[in-house]
C-alpha angles and dihedrals in degrees: 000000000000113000118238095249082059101051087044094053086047089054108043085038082061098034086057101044085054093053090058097036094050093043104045098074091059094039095038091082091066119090090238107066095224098172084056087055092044084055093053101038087040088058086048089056099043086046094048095041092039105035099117101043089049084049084048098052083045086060105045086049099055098041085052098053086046089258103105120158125246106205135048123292149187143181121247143176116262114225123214098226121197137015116030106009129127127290093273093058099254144067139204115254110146145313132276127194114223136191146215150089115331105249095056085034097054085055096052107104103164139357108240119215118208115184129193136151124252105214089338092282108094140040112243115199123171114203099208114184103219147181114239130044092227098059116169130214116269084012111083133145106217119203109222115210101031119089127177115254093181145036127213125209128184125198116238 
């Protein structure tokens, strides 16, 4: 039997990718691509909106498969740091649980990704729970004490 958050997250998760996907032939032929920012804002909102029945569903998750957490989480947007991102610094790509005590857990506001090679040969990326969702490059504000425990992805 699936539960009504579900059903509610399911719904505005499709109503909003329609929304992009109707909208992006009509807007692909503008030098921004704006159906790409609707995606990624679309994902902010759902995050934001969503965040503690997707926890919820995490945790479920995890306590069904013998792997339940023991502190505190929450669900947050990961940012894209660093080279090509929007004007801010940071892009929406997905959404990351994290875990840890309350206090450090109530000033995480986003999970910053930095990517990087190693010899050209394998893909780096740091997940960095963070405190602002406007992190920049080479300015981050770690949180000590929280680390993320999930990782979201949403089909586009």
């Amino acid at each position: 039997m699936t539960k009504w958050w579900q059903q509610r997250v399911a719904g505005l998760i499709v109503v909003a990718f329609l929304a992009g996907a109707s909208a992006s032939p009509a807007l692909a032929q503008l030098p921004v691509n704006i159906g790409s920012l609707i995606k990624l804002f679309g994902i902010g909102y759902v995050v934001k909106q969503f965040g503690p029945q997707i926890n919820s569903a995490i945790n479920t998750l995890m306590l069904n498969n013998n792997a339940a957490n023991r502190e505190l989480t929450k669900v947050v947007p990961i940012l894209s740091v660093g080279i090509n991102v929007g004007s801010s610094g940071a892009s929406y790509i997905g959404a990351a649980q994290v875990q840890g005590p309350k206090a450090a857990l109530d000033t995480v506001q986003a999970v910053a990704q930095i990517e990087g090679t190693f010899t050209g040969v394998a893909r780096l990326r740091g997940l960095v729970p963070v405190d602002s969702l406007t992190p920049l490059p080479g300015k981050l504000h770690r949180v000590y004490g929280v680390g993320v425990t999930a990782l979201v992805d949403f089909n586009l």
